[in-house]
C-alpha positions as CSV (number, residue, x, y, z in Angstrom):
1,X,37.2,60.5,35.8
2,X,36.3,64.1,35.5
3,X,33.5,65.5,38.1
4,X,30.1,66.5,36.4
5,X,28.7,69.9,37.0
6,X,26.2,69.7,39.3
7,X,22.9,70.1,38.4
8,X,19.9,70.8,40.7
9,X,16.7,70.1,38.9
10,X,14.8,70.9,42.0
11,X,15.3,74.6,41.7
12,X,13.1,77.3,38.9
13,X,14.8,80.3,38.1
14,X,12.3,83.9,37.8
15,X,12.6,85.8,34.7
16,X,15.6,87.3,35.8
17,X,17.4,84.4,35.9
18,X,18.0,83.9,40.1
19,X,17.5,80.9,41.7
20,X,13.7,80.1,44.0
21,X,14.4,78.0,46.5
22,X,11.9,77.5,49.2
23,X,12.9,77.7,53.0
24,X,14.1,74.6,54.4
25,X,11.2,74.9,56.8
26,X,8.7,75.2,54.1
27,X,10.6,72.1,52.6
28,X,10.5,70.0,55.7
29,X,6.4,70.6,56.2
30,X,5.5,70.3,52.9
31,X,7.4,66.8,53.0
32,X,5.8,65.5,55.8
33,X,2.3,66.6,55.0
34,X,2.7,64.4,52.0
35,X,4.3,61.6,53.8
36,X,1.1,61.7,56.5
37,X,-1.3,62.1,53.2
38,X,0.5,59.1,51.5
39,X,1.1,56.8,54.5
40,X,-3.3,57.0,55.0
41,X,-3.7,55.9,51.7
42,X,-1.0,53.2,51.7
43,X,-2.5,51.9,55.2
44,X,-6.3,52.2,53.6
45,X,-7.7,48.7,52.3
46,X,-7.9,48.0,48.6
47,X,-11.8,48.5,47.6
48,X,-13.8,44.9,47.2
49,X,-14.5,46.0,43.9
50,X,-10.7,46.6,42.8
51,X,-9.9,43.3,44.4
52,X,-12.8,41.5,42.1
53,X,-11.7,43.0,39.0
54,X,-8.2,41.9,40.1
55,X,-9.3,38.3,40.2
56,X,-11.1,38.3,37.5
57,X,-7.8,39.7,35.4
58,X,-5.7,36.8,37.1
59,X,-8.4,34.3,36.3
60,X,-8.2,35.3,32.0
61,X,-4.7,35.5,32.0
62,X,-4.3,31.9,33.2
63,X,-7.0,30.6,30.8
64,X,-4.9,32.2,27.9
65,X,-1.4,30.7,29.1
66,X,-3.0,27.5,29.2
67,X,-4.1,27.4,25.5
C-alpha cells in the first residue's frame, strides 16, 4: 500500500501561502482551559425541567410502540 500525503487540517495558511501555527504553549492552555470549562459542565446536574421533558418524551414514545 502506498503512503498518503499527509494532510494537517489543523493549520490556515495567510495570504501568502505560509503555514499559522500557534505555539505549542498557546496549544497546551488553550486545551486545558477547555477541558476545565467542559469538565464543569459535564459534572453540572441536568436542569429538573430538562429531565421532565425527558420523561415526558419517553412516556409518548412508549404509548406509540404499543399501538
Amino acid at each position: 500500500m502506498g503512503a498518503l500525503p499527509e494532510q494537517n487540517e489543523d493549520r490556515e495558511s495567510d495570504d501568502d501561502g505560509q503555514d499559522i501555527v500557534l505555539d505549542s504553549r498557546i496549544q497546551d492552555a488553550i486545551g486545558k482551559s477547555l477541558k476545565a470549562h467542559y469538565d464543569d459542565l459535564i459534572s453540572a446536574p441536568i436542569p429538573d425541567r430538562l429531565l421532565v421533558l425527558l420523561a415526558e418524551l419517553e412516556a409518548k414514545e412508549r404509548r406509540d410502540d404499543q399501538q
